[in-house]
Structures are given as C-alpha cells and as structure tokens.
C-alpha positions as CSV (number, residue, x, y, z in Angstrom):
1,X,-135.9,-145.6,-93.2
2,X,-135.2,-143.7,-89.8
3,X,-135.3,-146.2,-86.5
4,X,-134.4,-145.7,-82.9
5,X,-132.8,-148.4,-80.8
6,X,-135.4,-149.4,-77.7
7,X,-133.2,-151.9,-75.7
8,X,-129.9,-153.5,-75.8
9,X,-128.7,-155.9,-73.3
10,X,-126.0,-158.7,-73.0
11,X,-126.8,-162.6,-74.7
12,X,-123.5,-164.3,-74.6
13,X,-120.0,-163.3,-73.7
14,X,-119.6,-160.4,-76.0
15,X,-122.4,-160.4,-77.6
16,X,-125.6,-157.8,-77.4
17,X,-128.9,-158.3,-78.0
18,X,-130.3,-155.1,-79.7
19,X,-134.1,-154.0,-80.1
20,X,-134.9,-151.2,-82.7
21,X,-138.2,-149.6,-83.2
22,X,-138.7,-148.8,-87.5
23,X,-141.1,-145.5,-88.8
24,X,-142.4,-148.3,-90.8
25,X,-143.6,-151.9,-91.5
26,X,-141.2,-154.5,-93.2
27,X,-142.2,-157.9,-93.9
28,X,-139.0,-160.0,-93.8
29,X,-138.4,-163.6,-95.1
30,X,-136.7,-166.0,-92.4
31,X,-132.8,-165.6,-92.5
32,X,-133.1,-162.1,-94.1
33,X,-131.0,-159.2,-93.1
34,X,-130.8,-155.1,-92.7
35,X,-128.6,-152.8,-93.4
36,X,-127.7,-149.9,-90.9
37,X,-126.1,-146.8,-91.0
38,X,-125.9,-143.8,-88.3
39,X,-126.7,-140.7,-89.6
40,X,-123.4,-138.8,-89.1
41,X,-121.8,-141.8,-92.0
42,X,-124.8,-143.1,-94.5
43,X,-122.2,-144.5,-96.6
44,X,-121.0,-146.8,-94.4
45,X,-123.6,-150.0,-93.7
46,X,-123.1,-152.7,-92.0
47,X,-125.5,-156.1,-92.5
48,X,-127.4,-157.9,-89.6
49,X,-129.4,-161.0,-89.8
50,X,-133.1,-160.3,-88.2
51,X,-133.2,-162.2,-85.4
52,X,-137.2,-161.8,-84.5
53,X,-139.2,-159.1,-86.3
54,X,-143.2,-158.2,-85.1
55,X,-144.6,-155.4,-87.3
56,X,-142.3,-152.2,-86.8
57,X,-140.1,-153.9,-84.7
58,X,-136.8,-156.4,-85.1
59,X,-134.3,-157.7,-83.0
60,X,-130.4,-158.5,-83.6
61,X,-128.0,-160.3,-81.9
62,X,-124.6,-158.8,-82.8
63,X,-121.2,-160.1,-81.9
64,X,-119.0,-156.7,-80.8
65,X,-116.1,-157.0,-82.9
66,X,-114.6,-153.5,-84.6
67,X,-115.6,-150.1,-84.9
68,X,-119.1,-150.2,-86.0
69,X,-120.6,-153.0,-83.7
70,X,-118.8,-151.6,-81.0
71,X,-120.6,-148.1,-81.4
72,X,-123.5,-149.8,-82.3
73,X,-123.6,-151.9,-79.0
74,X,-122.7,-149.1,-76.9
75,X,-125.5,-146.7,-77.7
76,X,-127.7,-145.0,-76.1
77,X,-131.2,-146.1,-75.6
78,X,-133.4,-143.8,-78.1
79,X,-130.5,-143.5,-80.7
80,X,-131.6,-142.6,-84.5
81,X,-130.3,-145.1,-86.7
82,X,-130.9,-145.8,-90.6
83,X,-132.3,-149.3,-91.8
84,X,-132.0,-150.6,-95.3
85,X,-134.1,-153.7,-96.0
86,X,-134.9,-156.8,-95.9
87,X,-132.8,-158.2,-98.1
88,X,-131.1,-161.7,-98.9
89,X,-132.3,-165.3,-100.3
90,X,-130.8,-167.8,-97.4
91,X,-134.1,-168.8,-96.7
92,X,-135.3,-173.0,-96.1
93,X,-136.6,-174.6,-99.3
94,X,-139.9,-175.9,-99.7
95,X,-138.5,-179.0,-101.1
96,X,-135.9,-179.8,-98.4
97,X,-136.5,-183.3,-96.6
98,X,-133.9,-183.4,-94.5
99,X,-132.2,-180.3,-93.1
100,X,-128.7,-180.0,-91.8
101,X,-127.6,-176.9,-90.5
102,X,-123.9,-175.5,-89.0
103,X,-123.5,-172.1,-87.1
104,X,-120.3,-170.8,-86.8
105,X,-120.2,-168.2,-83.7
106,X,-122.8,-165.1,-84.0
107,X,-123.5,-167.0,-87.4
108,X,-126.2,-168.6,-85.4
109,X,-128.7,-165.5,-86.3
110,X,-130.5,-166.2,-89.3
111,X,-130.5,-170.2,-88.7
112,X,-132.7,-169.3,-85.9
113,X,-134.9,-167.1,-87.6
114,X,-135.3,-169.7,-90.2
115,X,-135.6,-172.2,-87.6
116,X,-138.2,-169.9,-85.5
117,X,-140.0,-170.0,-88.3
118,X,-140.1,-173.6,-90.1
119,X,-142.8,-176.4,-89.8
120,X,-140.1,-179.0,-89.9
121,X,-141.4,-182.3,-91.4
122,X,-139.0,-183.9,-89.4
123,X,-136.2,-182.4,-86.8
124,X,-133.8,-179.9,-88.6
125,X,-130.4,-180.8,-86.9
126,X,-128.0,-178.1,-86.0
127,X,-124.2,-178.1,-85.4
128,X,-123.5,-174.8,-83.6
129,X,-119.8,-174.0,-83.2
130,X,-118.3,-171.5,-80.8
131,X,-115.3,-170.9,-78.3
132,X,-117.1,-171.9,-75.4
133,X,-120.4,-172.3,-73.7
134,X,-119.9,-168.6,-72.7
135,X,-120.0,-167.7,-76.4
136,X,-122.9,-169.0,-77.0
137,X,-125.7,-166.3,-78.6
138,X,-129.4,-167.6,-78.2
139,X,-129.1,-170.5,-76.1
140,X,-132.4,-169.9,-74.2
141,X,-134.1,-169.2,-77.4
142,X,-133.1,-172.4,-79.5
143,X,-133.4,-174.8,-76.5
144,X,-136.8,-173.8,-76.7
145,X,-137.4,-174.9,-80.4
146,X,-139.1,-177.9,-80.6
147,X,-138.6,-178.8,-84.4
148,X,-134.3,-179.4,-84.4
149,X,-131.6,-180.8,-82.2
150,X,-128.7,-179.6,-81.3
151,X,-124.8,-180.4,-81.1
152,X,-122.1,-178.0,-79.7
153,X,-118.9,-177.9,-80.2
154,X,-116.3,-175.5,-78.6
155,X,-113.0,-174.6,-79.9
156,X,-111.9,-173.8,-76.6
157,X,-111.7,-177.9,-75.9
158,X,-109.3,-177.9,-79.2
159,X,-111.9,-179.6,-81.3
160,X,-112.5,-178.2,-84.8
161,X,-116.5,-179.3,-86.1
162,X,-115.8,-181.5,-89.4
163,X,-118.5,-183.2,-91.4
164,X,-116.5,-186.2,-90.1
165,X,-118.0,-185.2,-86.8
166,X,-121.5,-184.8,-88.4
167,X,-122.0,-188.1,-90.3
168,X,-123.8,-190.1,-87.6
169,X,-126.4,-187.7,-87.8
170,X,-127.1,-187.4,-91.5
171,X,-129.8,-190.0,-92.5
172,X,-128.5,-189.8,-96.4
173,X,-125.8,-187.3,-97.3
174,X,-126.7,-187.4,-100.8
175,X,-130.3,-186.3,-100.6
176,X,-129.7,-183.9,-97.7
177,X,-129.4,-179.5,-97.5
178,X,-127.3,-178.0,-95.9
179,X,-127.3,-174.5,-94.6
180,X,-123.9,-173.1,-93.5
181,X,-123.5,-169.4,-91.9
182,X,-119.9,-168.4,-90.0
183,X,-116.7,-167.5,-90.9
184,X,-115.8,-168.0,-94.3
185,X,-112.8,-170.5,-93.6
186,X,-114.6,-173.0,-92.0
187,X,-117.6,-172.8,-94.7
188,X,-115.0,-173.5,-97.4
189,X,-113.5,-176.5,-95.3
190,X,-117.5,-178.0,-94.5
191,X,-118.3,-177.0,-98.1
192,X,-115.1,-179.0,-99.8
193,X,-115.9,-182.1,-96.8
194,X,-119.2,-182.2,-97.8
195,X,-118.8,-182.7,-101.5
196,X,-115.9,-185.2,-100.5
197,X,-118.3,-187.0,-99.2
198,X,-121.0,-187.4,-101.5
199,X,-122.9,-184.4,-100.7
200,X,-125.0,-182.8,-103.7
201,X,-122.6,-178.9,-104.0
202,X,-126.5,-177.7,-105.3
203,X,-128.2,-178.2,-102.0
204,X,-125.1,-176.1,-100.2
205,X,-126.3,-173.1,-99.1
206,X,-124.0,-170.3,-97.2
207,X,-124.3,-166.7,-95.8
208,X,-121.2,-165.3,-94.7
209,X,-120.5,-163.7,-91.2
C-alpha cells in the first residue's frame, strides 16, 4: 500500500521516531511489523516493528544504522513510501503467568507494543540493554506503563546482561516466558543461559533485530 511520512523527530541518541500516514486501515497484532520500500527500489524492504498504530496511522522507532534507515530517517516530511503488512507471530500468550522480557538496543520496539497493549496479571519484568542511558529508545513511553518493571543495563559501564543478572527477579524459571528481541548474539547466549538453567526452550520466544 502507498504511505507518506507525517513526522520524524529524534528519541534517543541515534535513533528517530517516524510517523507515516497509510491509504488504508491495518489492524496489527501487538509486536507485529511492516515492510517498507521506496518507490524508486520495491525490491528492496526493510522490516520495522509497529511501535503504536491508531486506524491509518503507525509509528516506528528506527535505530539509523546503514543505507536504508539512514535515507529513511532523513526524509522529507510528505515522502511516498510503500508498506507491506502486518506481519509476524511474536505476540504475548494467553497462557503466560509470568512474563520475562529482554531488549537489546532498538529491539525495545515490539516489547513495548506488546507491553502497550497487555492486561498483565501480574508485572511483566523487562531487562532493556543498551550502550548508555543516551541510547535509550522509549524511555518516556515505558516509564509510563504501569503493568512491568524495569532494569537497565549499559554496556558502556562494561557490564554484559546475563540471565545470571536476571535470576533474582524470576519467581520460577521453570514455569516462566520469556520474550527476547536484539542482536542475534546476545539472544543465542540468554537463549543457551536460560535452558542452563532450567528454563523450559518452548516458552523462548525471539524476534531478531
């Protein structure tokens, strides 16, 4: 579908908050994504976790980092883009009891969709890793949600987040989900800590960034 880009403006040290008005409706799941494309290349798409969507309109929050991004974030106001979309399955269970969630840099995005829109039975806690309180995308916005908690960590102090880290806030590791979104390197190492540590690997979930 054809969109234009209505606002963009800075949330984080390089990172942009984008607004894009869509010809038509979509009804997204939290955590889903788009695809995007400009015109001039339709074969090349790039993936974007909706950050908040209302009817005709969604917002991203995209890390500048390469070509694409770069032209994406540099735009000018009124731009014609193409949107593929929704589309993806990291989405909260119904059955989850306890939530555990871990956000690698701008992998933050469709955690906090899901989050924006869960009716937590109890807290959701979220790890959130990135290089330093600068880095930080959505801070205003998930300080705001009422149903998790939240622990940073920044690399920039030399600490790396491991599930060593976590365990004094896991209730029961066993019966616990997890929902993992950053690089892919350090969802392999949480993913292989987890299971070291008694975690069930079927209530692992992951979306890479």
């Amino acid at each position: 579908m054809e969109a234009q880009i209505d606002n963009i403006r800075n949330d984080g040290e390089g990172i942009k908050r984008i607004t894009i008005s869509l010809n038509t409706s979509i009804t997204p799941n939290p955590g889903q994504y788009i695809m995007i494309s400009f015109p001039d290349s339709p074969d090349k798409k790039h993936a974007f976790s909706i950050v908040e969507h209302k009817e005709q309109v969604v917002e991203l929050c995209i890390q500048e980092k390469g070509n694409f991004t770069q032209r994406l974030c540099s735009a000018k106001i009124g731009t014609t883009i193409h949107v593929f979309g929704p589309f993806g399955r990291f989405s909260i269970r119904k059955e989850d009891e306890e939530i555990i969630m871990v956000a690698g840099g701008i992998g933050i995005t469709p955690l906090f969709n899901m989050l924006a829109n869960h009716d937590a039975k109890e807290k959701v806690k979220l790890f959130y890793s990135t290089k330093s309180p600068m880095h930080v995308a959505l801070r205003k916005e998930l300080e705001n949600l009422k149903n998790c908690s939240i622990s940073y960590n920044f690399t920039s102090d030399g600490k790396r987040l491991t599930v060593e880290n976590m365990l004094p806030y896991i209730r029961n590791i066993k019966k616990a989900s997890y929902y993992i979104c950053g690089p892919e390197k350090m969802m392999e190492d949480l993913r292989k800590q987890l299971e070291q540590n008694g975690a069930d690997p079927d209530k692992i979930y992951s979306e890479e960034f």
